[in-house]
LOKE-782377 format. One record per residue (C-alpha): residue in one letter; x, y, z. Coordinates in steps of 0.05 Angstrom, whole numbers, plus 5000, padded with zeros to 4 digits. Example, Ala and Ser with C-alpha at 12.3 -4.5 7.8 and 13.67 -1.06 7.14 Angstrom:
A524649105156S527349795143
***
This chain:
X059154295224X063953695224X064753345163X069052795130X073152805071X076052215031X083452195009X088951764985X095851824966X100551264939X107251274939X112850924907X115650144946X117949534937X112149024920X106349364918X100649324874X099250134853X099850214781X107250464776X109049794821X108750154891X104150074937X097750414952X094850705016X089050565038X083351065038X082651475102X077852025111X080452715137X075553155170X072953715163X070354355192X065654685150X062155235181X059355575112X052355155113X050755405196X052756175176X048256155106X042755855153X043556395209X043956955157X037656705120X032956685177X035157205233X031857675260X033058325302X032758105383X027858645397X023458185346X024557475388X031657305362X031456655317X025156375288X027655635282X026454945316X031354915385X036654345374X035153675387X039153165397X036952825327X041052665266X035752995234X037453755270X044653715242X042054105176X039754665223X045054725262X047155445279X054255835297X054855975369X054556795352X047156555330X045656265402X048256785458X044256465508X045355775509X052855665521X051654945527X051154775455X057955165435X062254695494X066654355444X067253515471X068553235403X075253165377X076453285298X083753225289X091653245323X096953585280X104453495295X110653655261X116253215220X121053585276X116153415341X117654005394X112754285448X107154705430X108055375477X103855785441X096455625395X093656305354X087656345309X088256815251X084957405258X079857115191X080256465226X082956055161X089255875194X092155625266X098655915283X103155445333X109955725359X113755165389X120155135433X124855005382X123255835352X117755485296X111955765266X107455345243X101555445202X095454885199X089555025152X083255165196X078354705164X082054015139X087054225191X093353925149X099754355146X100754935101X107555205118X112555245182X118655875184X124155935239X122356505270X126156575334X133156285356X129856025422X122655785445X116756215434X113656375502X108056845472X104857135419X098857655414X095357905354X092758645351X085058905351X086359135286X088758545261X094458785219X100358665272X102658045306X107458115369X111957465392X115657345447X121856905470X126356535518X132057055505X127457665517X127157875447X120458085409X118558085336X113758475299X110558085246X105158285184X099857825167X103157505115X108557345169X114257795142X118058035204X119258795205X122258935274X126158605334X127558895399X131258645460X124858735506X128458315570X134558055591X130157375612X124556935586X118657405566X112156965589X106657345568X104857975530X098158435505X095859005467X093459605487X086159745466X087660215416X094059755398X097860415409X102560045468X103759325485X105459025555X111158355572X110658045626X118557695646X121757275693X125557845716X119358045761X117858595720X113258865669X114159355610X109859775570X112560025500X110760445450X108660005386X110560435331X117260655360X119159935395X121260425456X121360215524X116160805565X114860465637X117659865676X111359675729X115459315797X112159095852X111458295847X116858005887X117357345847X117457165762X111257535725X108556885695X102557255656X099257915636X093658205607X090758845584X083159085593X079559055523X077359695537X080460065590X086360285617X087559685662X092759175666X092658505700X099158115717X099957375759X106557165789X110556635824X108756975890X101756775885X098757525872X094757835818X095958505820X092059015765X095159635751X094560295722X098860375658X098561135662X102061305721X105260505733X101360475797X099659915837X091759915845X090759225885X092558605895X088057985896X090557365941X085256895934X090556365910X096355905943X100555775895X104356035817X098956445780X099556085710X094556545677X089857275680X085157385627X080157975622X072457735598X073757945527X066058245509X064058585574X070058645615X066258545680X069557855697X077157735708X078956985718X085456715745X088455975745X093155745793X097555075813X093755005868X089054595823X083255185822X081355785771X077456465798X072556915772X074357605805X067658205787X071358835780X066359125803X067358895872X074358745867X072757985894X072457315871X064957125859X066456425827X070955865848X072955475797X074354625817X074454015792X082653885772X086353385800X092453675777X095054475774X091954875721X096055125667X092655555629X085455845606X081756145566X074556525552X069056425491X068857015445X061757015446X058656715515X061257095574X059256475616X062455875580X070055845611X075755325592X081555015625X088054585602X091154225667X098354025667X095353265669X092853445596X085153545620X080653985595X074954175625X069354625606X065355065661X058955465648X058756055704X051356015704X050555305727X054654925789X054754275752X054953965830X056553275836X052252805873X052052775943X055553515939X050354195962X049954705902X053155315937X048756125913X051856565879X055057205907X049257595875X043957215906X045257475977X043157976012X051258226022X054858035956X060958355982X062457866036X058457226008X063256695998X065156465921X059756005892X063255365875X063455145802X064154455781X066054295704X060454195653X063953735612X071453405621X076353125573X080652815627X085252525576X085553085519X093053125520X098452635553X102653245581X100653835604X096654375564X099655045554X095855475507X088755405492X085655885429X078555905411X076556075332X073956655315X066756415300X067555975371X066055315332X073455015350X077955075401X084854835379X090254685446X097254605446X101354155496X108253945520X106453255488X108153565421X101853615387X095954015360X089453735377X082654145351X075554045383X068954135371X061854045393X058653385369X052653345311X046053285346X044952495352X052052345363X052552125427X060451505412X064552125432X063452105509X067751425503X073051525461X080151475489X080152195498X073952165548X076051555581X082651365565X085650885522X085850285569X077950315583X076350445506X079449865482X075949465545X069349775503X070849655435X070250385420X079050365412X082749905377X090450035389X092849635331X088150065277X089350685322X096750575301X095650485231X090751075233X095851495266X102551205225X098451375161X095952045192X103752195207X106152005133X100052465110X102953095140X110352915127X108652965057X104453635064X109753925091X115153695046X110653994993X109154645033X116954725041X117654534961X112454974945X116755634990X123455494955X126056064905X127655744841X135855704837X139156264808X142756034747X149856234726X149756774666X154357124620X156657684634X153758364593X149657774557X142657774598X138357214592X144156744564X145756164615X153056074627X155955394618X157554874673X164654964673X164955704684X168855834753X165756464797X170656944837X167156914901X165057564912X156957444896X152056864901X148156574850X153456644785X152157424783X160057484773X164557034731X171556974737X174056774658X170456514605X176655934577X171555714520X164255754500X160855114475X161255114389X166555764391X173355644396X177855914450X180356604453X187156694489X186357124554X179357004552X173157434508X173658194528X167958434563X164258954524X165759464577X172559334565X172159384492X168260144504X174160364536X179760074499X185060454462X184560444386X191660284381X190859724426X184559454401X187359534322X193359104358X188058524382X184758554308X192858454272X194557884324X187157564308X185057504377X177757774361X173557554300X173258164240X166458314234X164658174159X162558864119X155358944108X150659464106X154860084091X154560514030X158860163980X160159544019X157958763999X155358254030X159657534057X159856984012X153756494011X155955714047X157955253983X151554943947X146755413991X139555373936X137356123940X130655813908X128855483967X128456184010X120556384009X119557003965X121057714009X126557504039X131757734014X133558454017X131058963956X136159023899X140358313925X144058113867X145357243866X152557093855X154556803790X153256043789X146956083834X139855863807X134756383810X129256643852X121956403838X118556983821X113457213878X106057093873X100957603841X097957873907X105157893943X106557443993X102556763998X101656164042X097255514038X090155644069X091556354067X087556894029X089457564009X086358223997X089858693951X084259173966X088859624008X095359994015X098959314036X097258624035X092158284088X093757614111X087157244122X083956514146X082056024100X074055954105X071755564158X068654914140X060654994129X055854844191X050954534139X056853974133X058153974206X050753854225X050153294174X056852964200X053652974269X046852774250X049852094221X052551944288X045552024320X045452644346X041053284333X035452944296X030753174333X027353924314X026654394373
***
């Protein structure tokens, strides 16, 4: 559930009229995704499926059905109210690079983004702003996967090389994977092993805990453009440049089969993620297939793009709701279950309808729903939330754009610019390029500033210069470092300290002092290079002399040390009070071995109530 949120900043200019003198931005509203009010309303009145499933009112499309709106894990059989035509938000960068790579979190609270220029950016996954961005490679990311577990994340990049990452993003582990750009790579069911696919034709299984090479699988004869790894089985899927998908067996590194059902660069395999029945393939010959494993054919043909298809992806919860990103920037939404013909055009049957599925032709599927101008380059990594309520896409136009499906009643989106283009929008009066401009200027100074205060917020305080064998005691400006260390953990010479006065050579360091010869040291103490200590405290010894006109009666009684005799000409010490030591306000209690110090009474309620009862209040008995 979509909402809006209002926000303003201000920020400092010439001639404004803000209350510091700058001028003030004018209220936007930021959306946002709230999906806490569907989940508490699916949790509060579902029901086992063996007992009918959900007991509400279907959707309708009514502003008054947004309150029961449901997540799409509450609704597994209607796909078509999950297909996400609505767009919330775009997120880009201060540094604007293309998006390879768009991640959920495994929780779902953030979107991970790796770019080309070796960024990782984090957006928040419900006001979508930014939350923090880290170099992590020295060359573009070309894939990242995270594991079933969800305690590992795996990268890949241009230079071959591929990270091992925690959840809180701290890299543990690099390995040189490939000599070449790494374009894809998966996890192993049991995230034991993990599989690259590179442009050196090849693809290579390793061991996750060691980071150790076990097989190489050959047998394309062109780049490996993408791979993927049953969810749960032992069986790997690979597309290349020489238009094959070929699955394999990891065990052994065999070659099961190959599927040629396309004509062009295989851009993307991907295993149905819940029952692992379906593979589906996309291709730059402008179509995407369905291939049933369990007759090793395509049963679906996928059509509708103008322009080749760049990648894909499934919905974690409806095995029948399938998404595409063309490299025109489209994106277009196909339901398995329904042909979605055009007019004029036959509805073909599906492979399972005939009376030989094994050699019916592919049932031709046309998009549900198409966001022709989603991006303005093409789309290379699509990523669907955990819940399935947004799907966030990145795209060589340098920008994060997030989607979801409209609020019952709301019917504007289908022409926006994103539906039919800028041009035609403002034609409609449902654009305006001037305020989309402002919009998107303010929109761009918004996120400049979360970031600055994301990258503020990850800087280590500065370490500050300190004296040495004298922790906690700040050095002073002037104090020159030898070089060896960072921060001021060494100092060269101390010439002078601020109120003391110079010592020749410079003050020995108390190490130095340790190990000194007695001779020597006795030597420093004749030639007055280090302050005498004044006697005091030994058996026999006195005490230095007071500062000139120093009024010992002014000390509070106590403080002075038992059996201190006042020098002659001094006045003398008040004598202490009765019950030992005394302060305003405070009470004592001579009642034990040593003196208590207590609070003065507190003042009485009776007073308090009357105070507040001539100002009106209380007068009335409960």
């Amino acid at each position: 559930m979509d909402r809006d949120r209002d926000y303003h900043n201000s920020y400092g200019g010439a001639g404004g009229g803000g209350h510091d003198g700058g001028h003030r931005r004018m209220v936007g509203r930021r959306p946002v995704t709230d999906y806490g009010s569907t989940m508490v309303q699916w949790m509060r009145h579902r029901r086992p499926r063996y007992k009918g499933g959900f007991i509400l009112e279907a959707e309708r499309p009514s502003a008054s059905y947004i309150v029961d709106m449901l997540p799409p894990a509450a609704r597994l059989d209607k796909a078509v109210d999950t297909i996400p035509a609505k767009h919330i938000h775009q997120s880009w960068n201060k540094n604007r690079h293309p998006i390879n790579i768009v991640r959920w979190t495994p929780e779902g609270r953030r979107c991970l983004t790796g770019s080309s220029s070796g960024e990782f950016t984090l957006w928040n996954g419900m006001a979508f702003n930014f939350e923090t961005i880290m170099q992590a490679h020295d060359s573009a990311i070309r894939a990242a996967a995270y594991s079933h577990s969800e305690d590992w994340l795996i990268s890949a990049d241009q230079d071959g090389v591929v990270k091992y990452w925690q959840p809180n993003f701290n890299n543990v582990k690099a390995i040189q994977a490939h000599s070449d750009p790494i374009r894809d790579i998966a996890f192993s069911p049991n995230d034991a092993k993990f599989i690259t696919a590179c442009d050196d034709a090849t693809l290579k299984i390793f061991d996750f805990a060691a980071g150790t090479e076990e097989s190489t699988l050959t047998g394309h004869n062109w780049d490996a453009k993408s791979v993927d790894w049953h969810p749960t089985k032992g069986l790997i899927v690979s597309g290349s440049k020489d238009h094959q998908v070929k699955l394999w067996d990891p065990r052994t590194g065999r070659c099961l089969t190959s599927l040629h059902g396309h004509k062009n660069t295989v851009a993307k395999t991907a295993f149905e993620p819940i029952r692992g029945q379906l593979l589906a393939t996309c291709a730059r010959d402008q179509t995407a297939r369905v291939f049933d494993l369990r007759m090793m054919r395509d049963v679906c043909l996928l059509r509708g793009h103008e322009k080749d298809i760049s990648t894909l992806t499934w919905h974690p919860f409806h095995t029948s709701l399938l998404t595409t990103g063309g490299s025109d920037g489209s994106i277009f939404h196909y339901l398995l279950d329904e042909p979605n013909s055009p007019p004029g055009v036959i509805s073909s049957m599906p492979a399972y309808d005939h009376a030989d599925p094994s050699n019916a032709p592919a049932q031709t599927i046309y998009p549900a729903h198409r966001i022709q101008y989603a991006h303005e380059f093409a789309v290379w990594s699509l990523s669907w939330h955990p819940l399935g309520h947004i799907l966030a896409s990145g795209s060589n136009d340098r920008a994060t754009h997030f989607w979801t499906r409209p609020r019952p009643g709301d019917t504007k989106y289908s022409s926006d610019e994103w539906h039919v283009g800028k041009a035609a929008a403002e034609a409609q009066g449902t654009w305006d390029r001037r305020g989309a401009r402002r919009s998107m200027r303010e929109e761009e100074e918004q996120e400049f500033e979360d970031e600055v205060e994301g990258l503020v917020d990850q800087k280590m305080p500065a370490k500050q210069p300190i004296l040495p064998g004298l922790p906690g005691l700040t050095a002073p400006p002037n104090i020159t470092r030898d070089g060896t260390s960072t921060g001021g953990a060494q100092i060269r010479q101390l010439s002078q300290l601020p109120g003391m006065p110079g010592f020749p050579g410079g003050l020995p360091q108390p190490n130095t002092i340790a190990k000194m010869d007695p001779s020597e040291f006795a030597a420093l103490m004749a030639e007055g290079k280090l302050p005498v200590p004044p006697p005091f405290g030994g058996p026999g010894q006195g005490i230095p002399p007071p500062p000139p006109n120093f009024d010992f009666s002014k000390l509070p009684p106590g403080m002075l040390p038992p059996g201190f005799q006042l020098p002659p000409g001094f006045p003398p010490m008040p004598p202490p009070n009765a019950n030992g030591l005394g302060s305003p306000g405070m009470g004592n209690d001579t009642g034990g071995a040593g003196s208590i110090r207590r609070r003065a009474p507190l003042p009485s309620q009776q007073e308090s109530l009357m105070m507040e009862q001539r100002q009106g209040k209380y007068r009335i008995a409960r």
